[in-house]
C-alpha positions as CSV (number, residue, x, y, z in Angstrom):
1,X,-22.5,1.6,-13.9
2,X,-21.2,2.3,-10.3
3,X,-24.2,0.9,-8.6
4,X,-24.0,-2.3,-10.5
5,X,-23.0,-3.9,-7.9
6,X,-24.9,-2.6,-5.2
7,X,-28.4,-3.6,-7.2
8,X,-27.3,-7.0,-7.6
9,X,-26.5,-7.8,-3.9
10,X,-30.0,-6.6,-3.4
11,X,-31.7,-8.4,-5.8
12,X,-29.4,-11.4,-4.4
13,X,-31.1,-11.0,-1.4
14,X,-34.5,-10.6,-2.7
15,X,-33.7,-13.7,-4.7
16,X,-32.5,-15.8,-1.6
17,X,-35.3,-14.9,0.5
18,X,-37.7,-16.4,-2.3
19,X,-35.7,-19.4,-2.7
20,X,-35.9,-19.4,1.2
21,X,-39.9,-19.2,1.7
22,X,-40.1,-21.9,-1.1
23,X,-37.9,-24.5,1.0
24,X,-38.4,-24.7,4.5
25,X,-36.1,-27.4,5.2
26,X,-32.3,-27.2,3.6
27,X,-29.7,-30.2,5.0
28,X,-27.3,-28.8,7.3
29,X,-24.4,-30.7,5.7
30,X,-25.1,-28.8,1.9
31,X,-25.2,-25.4,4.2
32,X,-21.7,-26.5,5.5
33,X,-20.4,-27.3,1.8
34,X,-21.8,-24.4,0.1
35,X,-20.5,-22.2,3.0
36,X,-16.9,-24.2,2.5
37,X,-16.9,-23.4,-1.2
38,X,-17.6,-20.0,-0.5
39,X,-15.4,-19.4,2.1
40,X,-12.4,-20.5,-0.3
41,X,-13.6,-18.2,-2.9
42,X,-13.0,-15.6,-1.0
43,X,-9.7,-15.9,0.4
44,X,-9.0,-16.2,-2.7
45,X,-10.3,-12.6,-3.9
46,X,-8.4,-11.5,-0.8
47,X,-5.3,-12.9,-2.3
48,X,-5.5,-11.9,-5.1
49,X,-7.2,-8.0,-4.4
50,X,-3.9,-7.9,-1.6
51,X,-1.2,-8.6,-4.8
52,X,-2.0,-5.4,-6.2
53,X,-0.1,-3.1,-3.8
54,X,2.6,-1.0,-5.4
55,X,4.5,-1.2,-1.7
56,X,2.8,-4.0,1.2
57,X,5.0,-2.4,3.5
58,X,2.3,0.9,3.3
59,X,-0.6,-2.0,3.8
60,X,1.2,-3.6,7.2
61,X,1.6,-0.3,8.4
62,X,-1.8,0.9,8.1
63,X,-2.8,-2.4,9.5
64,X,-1.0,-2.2,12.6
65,X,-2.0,1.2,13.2
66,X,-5.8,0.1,12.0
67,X,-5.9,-2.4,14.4
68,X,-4.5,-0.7,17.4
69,X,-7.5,2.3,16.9
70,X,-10.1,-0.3,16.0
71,X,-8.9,-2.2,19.3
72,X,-9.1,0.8,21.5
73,X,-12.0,1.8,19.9
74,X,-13.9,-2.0,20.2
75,X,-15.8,-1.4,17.0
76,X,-16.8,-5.1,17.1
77,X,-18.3,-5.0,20.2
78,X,-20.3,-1.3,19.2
79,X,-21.3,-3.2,15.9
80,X,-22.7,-5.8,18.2
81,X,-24.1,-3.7,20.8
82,X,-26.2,-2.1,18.1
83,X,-27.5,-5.4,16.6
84,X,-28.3,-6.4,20.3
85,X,-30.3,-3.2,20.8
86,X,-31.7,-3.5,17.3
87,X,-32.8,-6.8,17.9
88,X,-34.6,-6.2,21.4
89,X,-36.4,-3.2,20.2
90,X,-37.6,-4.7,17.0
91,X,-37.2,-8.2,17.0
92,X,-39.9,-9.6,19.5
93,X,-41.7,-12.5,19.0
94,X,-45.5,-12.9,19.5
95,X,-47.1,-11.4,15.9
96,X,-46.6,-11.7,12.6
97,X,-45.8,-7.8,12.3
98,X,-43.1,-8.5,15.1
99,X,-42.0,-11.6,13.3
100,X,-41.6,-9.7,10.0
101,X,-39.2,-6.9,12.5
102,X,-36.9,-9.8,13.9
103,X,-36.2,-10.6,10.3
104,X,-35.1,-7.6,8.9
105,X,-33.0,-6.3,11.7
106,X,-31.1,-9.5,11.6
107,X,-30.6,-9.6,8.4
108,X,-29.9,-5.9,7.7
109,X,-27.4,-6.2,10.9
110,X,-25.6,-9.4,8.8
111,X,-25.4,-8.0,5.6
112,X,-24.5,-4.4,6.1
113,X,-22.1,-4.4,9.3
114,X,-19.4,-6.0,8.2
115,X,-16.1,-4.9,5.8
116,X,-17.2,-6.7,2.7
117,X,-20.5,-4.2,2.4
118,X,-17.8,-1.7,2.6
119,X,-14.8,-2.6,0.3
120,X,-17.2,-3.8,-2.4
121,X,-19.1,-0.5,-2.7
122,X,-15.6,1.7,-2.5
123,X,-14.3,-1.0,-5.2
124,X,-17.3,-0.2,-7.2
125,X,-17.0,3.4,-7.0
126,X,-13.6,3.9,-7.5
127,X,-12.6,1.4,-10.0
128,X,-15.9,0.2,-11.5
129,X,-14.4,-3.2,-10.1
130,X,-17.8,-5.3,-9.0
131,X,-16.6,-8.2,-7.9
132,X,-16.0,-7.9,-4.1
133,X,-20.1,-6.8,-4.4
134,X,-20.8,-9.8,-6.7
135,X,-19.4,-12.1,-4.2
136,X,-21.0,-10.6,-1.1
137,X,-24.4,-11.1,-3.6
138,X,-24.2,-14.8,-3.3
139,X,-23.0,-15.1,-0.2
140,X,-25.9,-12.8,1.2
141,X,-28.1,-14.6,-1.5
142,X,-27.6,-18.2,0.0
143,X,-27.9,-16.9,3.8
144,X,-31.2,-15.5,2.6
145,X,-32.5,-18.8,1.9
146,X,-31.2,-20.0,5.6
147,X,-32.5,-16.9,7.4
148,X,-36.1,-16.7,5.3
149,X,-36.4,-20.5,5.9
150,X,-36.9,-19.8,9.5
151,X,-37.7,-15.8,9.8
152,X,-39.9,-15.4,6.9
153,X,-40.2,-12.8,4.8
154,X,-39.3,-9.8,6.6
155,X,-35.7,-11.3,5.3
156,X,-36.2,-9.7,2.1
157,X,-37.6,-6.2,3.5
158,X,-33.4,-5.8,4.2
159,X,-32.6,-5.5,0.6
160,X,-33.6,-1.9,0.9
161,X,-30.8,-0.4,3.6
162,X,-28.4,-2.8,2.0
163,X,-28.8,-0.9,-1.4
164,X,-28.8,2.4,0.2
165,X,-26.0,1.7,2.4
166,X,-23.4,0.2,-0.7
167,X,-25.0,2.7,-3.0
168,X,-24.2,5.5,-1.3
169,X,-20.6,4.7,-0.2
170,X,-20.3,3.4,-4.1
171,X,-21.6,6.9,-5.3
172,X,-19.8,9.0,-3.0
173,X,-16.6,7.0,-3.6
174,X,-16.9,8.1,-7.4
175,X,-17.3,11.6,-6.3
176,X,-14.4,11.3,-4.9
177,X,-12.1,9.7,-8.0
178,X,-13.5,12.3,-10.2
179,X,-12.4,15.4,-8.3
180,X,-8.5,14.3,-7.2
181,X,-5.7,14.3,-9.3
182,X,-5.2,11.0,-11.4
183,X,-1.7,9.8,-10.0
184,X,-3.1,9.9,-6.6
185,X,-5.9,8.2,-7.3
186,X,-4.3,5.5,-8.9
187,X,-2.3,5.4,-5.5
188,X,-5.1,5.1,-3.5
189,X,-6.9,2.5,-5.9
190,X,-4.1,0.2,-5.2
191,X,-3.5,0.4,-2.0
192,X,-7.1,0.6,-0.6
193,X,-7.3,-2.8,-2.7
194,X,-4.5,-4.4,-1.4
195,X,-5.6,-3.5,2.2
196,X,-9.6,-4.5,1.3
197,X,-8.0,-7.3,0.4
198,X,-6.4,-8.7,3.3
199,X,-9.6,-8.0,5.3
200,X,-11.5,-9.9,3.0
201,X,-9.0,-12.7,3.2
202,X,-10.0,-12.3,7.0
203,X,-13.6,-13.1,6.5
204,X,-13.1,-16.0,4.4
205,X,-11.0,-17.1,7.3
206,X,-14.2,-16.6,9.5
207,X,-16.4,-18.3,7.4
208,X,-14.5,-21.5,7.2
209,X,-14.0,-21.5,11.3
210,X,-10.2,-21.6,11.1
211,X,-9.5,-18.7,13.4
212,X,-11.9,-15.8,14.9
213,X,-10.5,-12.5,13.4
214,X,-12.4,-9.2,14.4
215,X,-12.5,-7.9,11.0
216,X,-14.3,-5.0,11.8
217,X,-12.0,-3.6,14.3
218,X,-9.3,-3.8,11.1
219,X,-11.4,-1.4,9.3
220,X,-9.8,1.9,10.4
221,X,-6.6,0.6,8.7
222,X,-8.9,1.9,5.2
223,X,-8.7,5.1,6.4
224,X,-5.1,4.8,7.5
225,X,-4.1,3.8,4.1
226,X,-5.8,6.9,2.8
227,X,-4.1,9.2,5.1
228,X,-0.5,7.3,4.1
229,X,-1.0,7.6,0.2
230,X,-2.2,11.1,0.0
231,X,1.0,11.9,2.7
232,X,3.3,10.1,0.4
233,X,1.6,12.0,-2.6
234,X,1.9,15.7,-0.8
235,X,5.1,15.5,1.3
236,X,7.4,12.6,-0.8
């Protein structure tokens, strides 16, 4: 089912938010270990997403050249701009309709901008693969809880664009395997893994506060694999 995944990081959410409204008050030291054992996870699924290139050398490429584009381009700081604008436009404080605004922008902006929402739904649609989404669930399900515990319930409103978002880029993505010849899709599939991977590597990174990585001005290097693979397919 190629929106699997995207259902169950909404529900996730739905779920958290709940969980959230039911306990105001959560110790900041169990955030910090459940965030820890999180963030490990997921370098992990990095790691192990990243082994399935046919040829890394295609990944660091695509990378490099990703970067440079997402650098120039300062996707981070658009992504952030948005939120900002988002934020002051919907997010006042001073009514409980307001209230409900601030927290769904915030949480739509943290669960949909970001490269997991992303890889998980093109994982999804192209390889049936759920588990980038499944991950992302409880991560989005346990900063639910943390967001609803302070901005009520407008935290689970955000389940909606989230689904929409992943489920479109999930469906779309299976359009796409379904109407390209096998042998390049199985090149794509691997190396749009691999390169996923290392970007969700990057966020587990984040999470546990060992370096700050600007992982979404890395995401052009998907669409730079993409271009590599089919030229390889076409020309090579």
């Amino acid at each position: 089912m190629v929106l699997l995944g995207s259902i169950i990081n909404a529900l996730g959410i739905i779920a958290g938010t709940i969980i959230g409204l039911l306990l105001r008050r959560i110790p900041e030291q169990m955030k910090q270990t459940v965030m820890v054992g999180i963030g490990l996870s997921i370098i992990v699924l990095g790691i192990d997403m990243a082994l399935q290139s046919r040829d890394f050398f295609y990944v660091i490429i695509s990378l490099v050249i990703g970067a440079v584009i997402g650098e120039l381009l300062n996707l981070e700081g658009k992504l952030y701009a948005v939120g900002k604008w988002l934020e002051f436009k919907f997010g006042k404080k001073g009514s409980e309709n307001s209230s409900i605004s601030q927290g769904f922008v915030t949480a739509t902006l943290i669960f949909v901008i970001g490269a997991m929402a992303i890889i998980g739904a093109m994982d999804s649609g192209l390889r049936g693969d759920h588990s980038v989404l499944l991950t992302k669930s409880m991560i989005d399900g346990f900063t639910s809880i943390i967001l609803a515990s302070t901005l009520g319930i407008g935290v689970m409103f955000s389940a909606v664009p989230v689904f929409l978002y992943e489920g479109s880029i999930a469906l779309l993505s299976n359009v796409i395997q379904q109407s390209i010849a096998d042998s390049l899709l199985q090149g794509l599939i691997s190396e749009l893994t691999a390169t996923g991977g290392v970007l969700i590597g990057a966020i587990g990174l984040n999470m546990l506060g060992i370096i700050s990585i600007r992982v979404a001005n890395l995401l052009p290097s998907l669409l730079m694999i993409m271009l590599i693979v089919i030229a390889q397919y076409l020309y090579f």
